[in-house]
C-alpha positions in Angstrom: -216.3 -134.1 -167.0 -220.0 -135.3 -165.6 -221.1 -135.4 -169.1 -221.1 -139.1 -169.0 -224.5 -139.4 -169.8 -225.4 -140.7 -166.3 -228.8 -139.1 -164.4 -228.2 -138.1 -161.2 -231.4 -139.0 -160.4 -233.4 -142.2 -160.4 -236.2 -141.9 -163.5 -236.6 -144.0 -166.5 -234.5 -144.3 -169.3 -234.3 -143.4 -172.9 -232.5 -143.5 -175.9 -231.8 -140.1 -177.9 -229.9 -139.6 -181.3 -227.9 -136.0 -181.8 -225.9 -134.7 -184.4 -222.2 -134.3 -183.5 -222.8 -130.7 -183.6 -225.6 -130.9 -180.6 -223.5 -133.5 -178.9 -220.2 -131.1 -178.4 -222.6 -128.3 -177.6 -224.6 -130.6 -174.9 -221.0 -131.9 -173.5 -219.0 -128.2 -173.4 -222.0 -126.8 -171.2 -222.1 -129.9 -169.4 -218.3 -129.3 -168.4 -218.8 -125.9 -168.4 -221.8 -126.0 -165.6 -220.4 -129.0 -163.7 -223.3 -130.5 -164.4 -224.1 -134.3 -166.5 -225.8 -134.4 -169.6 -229.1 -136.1 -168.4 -229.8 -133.0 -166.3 -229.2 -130.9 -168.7 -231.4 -132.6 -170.8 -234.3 -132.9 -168.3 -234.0 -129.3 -167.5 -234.5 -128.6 -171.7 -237.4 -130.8 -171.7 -239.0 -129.4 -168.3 -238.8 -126.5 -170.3 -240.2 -127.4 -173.6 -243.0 -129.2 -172.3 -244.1 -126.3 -170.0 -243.9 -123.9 -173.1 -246.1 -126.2 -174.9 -248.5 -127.5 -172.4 -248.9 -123.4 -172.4 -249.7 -123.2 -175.8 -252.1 -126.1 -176.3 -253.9 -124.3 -173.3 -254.3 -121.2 -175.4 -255.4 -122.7 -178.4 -257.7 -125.2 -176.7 -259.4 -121.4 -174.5 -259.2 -119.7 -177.8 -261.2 -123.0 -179.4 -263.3 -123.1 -176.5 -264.2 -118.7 -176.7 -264.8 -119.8 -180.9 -267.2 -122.5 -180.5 -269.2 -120.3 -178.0 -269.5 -117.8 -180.4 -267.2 -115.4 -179.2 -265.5 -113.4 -181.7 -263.2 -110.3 -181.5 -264.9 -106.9 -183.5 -263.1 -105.8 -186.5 -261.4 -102.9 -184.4 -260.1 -105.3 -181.7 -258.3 -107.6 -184.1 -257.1 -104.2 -185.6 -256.1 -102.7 -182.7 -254.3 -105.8 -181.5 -252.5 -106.2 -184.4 -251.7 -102.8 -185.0 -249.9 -103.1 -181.3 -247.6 -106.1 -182.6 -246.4 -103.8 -185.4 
């Protein structure tokens, strides 16, 4: 197995605690893929991050859209809701 914990790429390095539970998981699709732990781990975290920086950006427009004093009418809100039902 690759799973040795090495990165295959140069990049600073870090200490991480898992469960044993996370640990198998992370090693059986590290064998499974051919590919080591630390890039599975990056690829995770590239992930996570993006999803995140997404959603800061949201609330951080929706903030922005508040503090100018733009509000959705009572039949937007109702009608977006009603759509998410």
């Amino acid at each position: 197995m690759r799973g040795s914990g090495m990165a295959s790429t140069a990049g600073d390095e870090i200490t991480v605690r898992l469960d044993a539970e996370k640990r198998a998981a992370l090693d059986a699709l590290a064998t499974a893929t051919d590919r080591d732990r630390s890039s599975l781990i990056n690829d995770a975290l590239d992930a996570y991050l993006a999803a995140n920086r997404e959603q800061l950006a949201r609330i951080q427009e929706g903030l922005r859209q508040a503090e100018a004093g733009k509000f959705a009418t009572d039949d937007e809100v109702a009608a977006a809701y009603a759509r998410w039902r």
